[in-house]
PLY file of the C-alpha trace (Angstrom):
ply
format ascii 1.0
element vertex 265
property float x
property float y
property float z
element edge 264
property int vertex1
property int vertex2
end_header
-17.28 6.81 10.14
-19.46 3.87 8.61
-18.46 0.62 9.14
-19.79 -2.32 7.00
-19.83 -6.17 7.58
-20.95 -9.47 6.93
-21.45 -12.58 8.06
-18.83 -15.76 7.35
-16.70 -13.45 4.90
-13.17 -12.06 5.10
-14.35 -8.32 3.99
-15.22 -5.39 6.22
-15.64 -1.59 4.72
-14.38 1.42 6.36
-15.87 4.32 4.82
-16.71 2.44 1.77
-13.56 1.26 1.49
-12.75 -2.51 1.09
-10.25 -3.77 3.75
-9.53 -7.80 3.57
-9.51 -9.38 7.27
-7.16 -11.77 8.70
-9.99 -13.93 9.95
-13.64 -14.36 8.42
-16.46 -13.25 10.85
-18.30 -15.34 12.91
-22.39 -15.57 13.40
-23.40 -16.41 16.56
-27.12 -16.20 18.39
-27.35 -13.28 16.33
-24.30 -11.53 16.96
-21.29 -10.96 14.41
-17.87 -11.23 15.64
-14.86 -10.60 14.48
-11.39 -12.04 15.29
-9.43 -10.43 18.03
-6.69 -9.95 15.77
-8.43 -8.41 13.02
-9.56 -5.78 15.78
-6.70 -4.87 16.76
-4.97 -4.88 13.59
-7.55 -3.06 11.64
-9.66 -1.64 13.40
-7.72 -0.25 16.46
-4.90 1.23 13.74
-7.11 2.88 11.48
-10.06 4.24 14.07
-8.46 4.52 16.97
-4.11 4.79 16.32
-3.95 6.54 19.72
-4.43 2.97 21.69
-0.29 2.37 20.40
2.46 3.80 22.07
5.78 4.70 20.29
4.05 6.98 16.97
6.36 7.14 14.56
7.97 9.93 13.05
6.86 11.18 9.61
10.01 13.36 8.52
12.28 10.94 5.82
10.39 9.22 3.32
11.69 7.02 0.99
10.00 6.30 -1.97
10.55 2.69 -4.04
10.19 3.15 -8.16
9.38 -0.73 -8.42
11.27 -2.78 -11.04
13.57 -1.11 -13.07
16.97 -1.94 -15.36
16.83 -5.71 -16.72
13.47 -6.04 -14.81
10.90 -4.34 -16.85
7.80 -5.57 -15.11
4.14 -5.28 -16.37
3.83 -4.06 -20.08
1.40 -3.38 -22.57
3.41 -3.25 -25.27
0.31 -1.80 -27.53
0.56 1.62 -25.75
4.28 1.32 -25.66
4.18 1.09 -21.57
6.95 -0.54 -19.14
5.90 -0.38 -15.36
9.42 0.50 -14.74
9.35 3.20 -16.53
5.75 3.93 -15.08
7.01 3.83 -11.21
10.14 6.10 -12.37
7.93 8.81 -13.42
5.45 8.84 -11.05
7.95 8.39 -7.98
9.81 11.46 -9.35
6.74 13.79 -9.56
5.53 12.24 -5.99
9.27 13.38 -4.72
9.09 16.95 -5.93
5.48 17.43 -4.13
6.60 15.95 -0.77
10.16 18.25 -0.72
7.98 21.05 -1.69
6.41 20.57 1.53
9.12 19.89 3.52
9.33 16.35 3.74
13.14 14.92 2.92
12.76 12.23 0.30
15.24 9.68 -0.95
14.54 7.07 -3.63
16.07 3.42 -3.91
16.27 4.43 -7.59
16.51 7.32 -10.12
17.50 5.82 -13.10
16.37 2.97 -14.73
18.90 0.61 -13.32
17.80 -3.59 -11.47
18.01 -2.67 -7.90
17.52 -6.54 -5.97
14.25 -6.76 -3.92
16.38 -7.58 -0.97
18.12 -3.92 -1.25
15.29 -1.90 -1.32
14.41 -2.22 2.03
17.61 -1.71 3.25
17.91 1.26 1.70
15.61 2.51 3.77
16.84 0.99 7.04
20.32 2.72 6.12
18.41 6.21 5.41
16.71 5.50 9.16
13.41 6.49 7.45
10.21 7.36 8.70
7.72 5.64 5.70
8.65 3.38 2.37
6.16 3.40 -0.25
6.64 1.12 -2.95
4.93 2.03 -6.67
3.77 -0.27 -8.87
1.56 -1.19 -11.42
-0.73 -4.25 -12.15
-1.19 -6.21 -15.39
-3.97 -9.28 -15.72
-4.45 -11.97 -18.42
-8.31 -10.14 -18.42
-7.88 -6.95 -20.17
-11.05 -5.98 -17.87
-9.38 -5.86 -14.74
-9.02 -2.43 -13.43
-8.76 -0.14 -10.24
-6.35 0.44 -7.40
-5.10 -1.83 -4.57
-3.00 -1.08 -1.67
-0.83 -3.89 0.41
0.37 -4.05 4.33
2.55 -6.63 5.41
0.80 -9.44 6.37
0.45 -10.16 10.60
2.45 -13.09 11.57
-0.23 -16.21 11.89
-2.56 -14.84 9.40
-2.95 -15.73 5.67
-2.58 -13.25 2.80
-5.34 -12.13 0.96
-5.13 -14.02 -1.24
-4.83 -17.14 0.13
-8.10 -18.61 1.82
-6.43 -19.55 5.65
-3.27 -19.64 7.61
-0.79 -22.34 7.21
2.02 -22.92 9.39
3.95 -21.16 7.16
2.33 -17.97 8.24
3.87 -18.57 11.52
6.89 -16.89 11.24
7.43 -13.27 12.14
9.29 -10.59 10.31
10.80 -6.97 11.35
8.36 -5.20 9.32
5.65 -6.98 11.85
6.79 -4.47 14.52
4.85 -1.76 12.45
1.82 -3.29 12.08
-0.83 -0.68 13.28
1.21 2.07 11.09
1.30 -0.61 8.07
-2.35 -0.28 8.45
-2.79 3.30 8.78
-0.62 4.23 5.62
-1.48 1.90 3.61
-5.76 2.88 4.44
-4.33 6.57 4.03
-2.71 5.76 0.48
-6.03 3.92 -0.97
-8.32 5.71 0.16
-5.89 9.09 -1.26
-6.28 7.11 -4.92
-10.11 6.47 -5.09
-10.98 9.92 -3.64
-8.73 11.76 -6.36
-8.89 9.26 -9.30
-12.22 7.18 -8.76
-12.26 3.52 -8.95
-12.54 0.50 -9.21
-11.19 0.45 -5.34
-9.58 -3.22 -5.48
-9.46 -2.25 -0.95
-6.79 -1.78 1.40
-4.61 -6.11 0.86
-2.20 -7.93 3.09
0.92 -9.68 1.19
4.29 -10.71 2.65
6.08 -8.85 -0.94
10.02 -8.92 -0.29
9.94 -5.04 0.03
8.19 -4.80 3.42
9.00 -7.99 5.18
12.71 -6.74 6.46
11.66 -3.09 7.08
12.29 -1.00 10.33
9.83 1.60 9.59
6.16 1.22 8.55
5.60 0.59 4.55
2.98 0.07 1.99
3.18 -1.72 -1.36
0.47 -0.46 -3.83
-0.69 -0.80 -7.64
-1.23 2.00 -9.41
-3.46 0.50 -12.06
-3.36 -2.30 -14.57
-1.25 -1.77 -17.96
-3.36 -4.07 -19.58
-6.76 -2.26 -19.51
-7.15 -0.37 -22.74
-8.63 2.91 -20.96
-5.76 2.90 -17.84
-3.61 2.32 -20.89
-4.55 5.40 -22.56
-4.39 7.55 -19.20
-0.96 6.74 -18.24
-0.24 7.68 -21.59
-0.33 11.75 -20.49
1.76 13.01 -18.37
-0.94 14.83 -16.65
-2.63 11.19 -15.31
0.50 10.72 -13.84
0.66 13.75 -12.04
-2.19 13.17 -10.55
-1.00 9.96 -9.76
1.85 11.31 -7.96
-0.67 13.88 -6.11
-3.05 11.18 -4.74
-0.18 9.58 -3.42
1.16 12.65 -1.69
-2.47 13.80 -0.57
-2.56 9.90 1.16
1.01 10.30 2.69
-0.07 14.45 3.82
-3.47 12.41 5.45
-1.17 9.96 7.44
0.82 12.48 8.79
-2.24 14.93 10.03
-3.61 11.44 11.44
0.04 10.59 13.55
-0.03 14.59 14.65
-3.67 14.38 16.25
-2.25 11.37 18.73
-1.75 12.17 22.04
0 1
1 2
2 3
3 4
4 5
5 6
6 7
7 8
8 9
9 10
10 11
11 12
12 13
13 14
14 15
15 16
16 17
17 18
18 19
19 20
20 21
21 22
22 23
23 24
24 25
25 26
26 27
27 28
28 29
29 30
30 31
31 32
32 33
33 34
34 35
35 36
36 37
37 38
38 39
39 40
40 41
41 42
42 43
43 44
44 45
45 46
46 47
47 48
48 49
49 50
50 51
51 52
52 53
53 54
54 55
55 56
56 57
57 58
58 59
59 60
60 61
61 62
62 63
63 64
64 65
65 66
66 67
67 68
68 69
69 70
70 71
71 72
72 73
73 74
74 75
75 76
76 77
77 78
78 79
79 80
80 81
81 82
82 83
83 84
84 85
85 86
86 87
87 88
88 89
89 90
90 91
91 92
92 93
93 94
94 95
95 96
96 97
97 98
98 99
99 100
100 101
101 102
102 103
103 104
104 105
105 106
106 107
107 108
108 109
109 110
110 111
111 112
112 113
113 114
114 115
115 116
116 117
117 118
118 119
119 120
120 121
121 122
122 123
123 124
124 125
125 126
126 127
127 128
128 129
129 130
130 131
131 132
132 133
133 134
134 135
135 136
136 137
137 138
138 139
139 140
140 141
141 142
142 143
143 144
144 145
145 146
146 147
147 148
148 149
149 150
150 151
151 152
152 153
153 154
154 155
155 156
156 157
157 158
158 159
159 160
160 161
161 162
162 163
163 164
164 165
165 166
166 167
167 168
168 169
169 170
170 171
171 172
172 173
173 174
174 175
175 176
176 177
177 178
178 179
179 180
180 181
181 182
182 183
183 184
184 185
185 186
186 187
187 188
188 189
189 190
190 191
191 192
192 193
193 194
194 195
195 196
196 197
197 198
198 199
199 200
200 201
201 202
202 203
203 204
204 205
205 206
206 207
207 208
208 209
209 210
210 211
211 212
212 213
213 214
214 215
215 216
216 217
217 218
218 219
219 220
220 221
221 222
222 223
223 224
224 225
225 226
226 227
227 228
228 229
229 230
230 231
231 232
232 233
233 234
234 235
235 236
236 237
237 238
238 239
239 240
240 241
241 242
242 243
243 244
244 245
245 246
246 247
247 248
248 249
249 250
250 251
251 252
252 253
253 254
254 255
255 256
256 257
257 258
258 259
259 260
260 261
261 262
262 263
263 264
């Protein structure tokens, strides 16, 4: 395991992989430091998992086709492409490889019906499920933007990513908080799954507080499958076979979570 960092900046790579901290670091007579927090929310999860108690159970997974019905999401209307329809696809072929291996699977969607933010998580609180994995895909007013990112729910008192330090609206704490080491561990699992089988860019393992994962009882991961609006993503989610392997990254990440919770003791 390689471990990269510098000094004053909000970015620390595991593997190679970009994960953004809580907390910048901190330089001091010539030591680098990093915030307690960020330790034991990213480090501890992904390096060391066995320092939590209470491993969860990796059995029922429900899987989250984002958008859908009167909400088409990102489009590239060029290549004739509607994330909804996107997630649909690739959510059904990631279904069929996880029951082939024994997992049970049940989706907050099959059909292309609007499904409220607010439900989709409950869905998966009714189900008593193990994992939710939300699928989505990325559009940007830059038609060079590219790659895959991957969110966790955000610890309470810490900033997204994208925003550049806590407020005191970061203060409050959600149910999905509970799960925060296994937030972690999935959602490093999931990117790291989606470089390794489809290359880059890797836009790193993100914290956001998206509707989907804030009310959830069992750890969950938000990510983008690409951005619609470059020309050569376009063009690949075009085939069916991109998609597939899509859908195989995603089950190789969830198959890499589960070999990871097996090997605590």
């Amino acid at each position: 395991t390689t471990i990269d960092i510098g000094k004053n900046g909000r970015m620390l790579y595991i593997n190679q992989l970009p994960i953004y901290l809580g907390f910048p670091t901190v330089e001091s007579k010539g030591q680098l430091f990093i915030a307690t927090a960020d330790y034991k929310q990213v480090l501890q999860p992904i390096l060391t998992p066995q320092a939590f108690k209470e491993r969860p159970g990796i059995r029922r997974i429900v899987v989250d086709a984002g958008h859908g019905g009167k909400d088409s999401g990102a489009r590239n209307d060029a290549y004739g492409l509607l994330e909804k329809n996107l997630t649909l696809d690739v959510a059904r072929r990631l279904k069929a490889l996880l029951e082939r291996a024994g997992f049970e699977v049940v989706m907050t969607r099959d059909s292309d019906v609007y499904i409220p933010l607010a439900q989709r998580p409950k869905v998966a609180n009714r189900a008593k499920a193990d994992l939710f994995v939300s699928l989505h895909f990325n559009a940007a007013g830059s038609t060079s933007a590219s790659g895959f990112e991957s969110y966790a729910l955000t610890p309470q008192h810490q900033a997204s990513s994208k925003y550049p330090r806590p407020t005191s609206r970061d203060a409050k704490r959600y149910p999905g908080n509970d799960q925060d080491p296994w937030n972690a561990l999935i959602t490093y699992h999931l990117e790291r799954a989606l470089v390794q089988g489809l290359g880059g860019p890797d836009r790193g393992m993100k914290r956001a507080r998206w509707s989907v994962l804030k009310d959830l009882e069992c750890p969950g991961v938000l990510t983008e499958l690409g951005f619609v609006s470059h020309v050569e993503t376009a063009k690949k989610l075009c085939t069916p076979v991109f998609r597939q392997k899509l859908a195989q990254s995603l089950y190789e990440g969830i198959v890499a979570y589960r070999k990871r919770l097996q090997r605590i003791q």
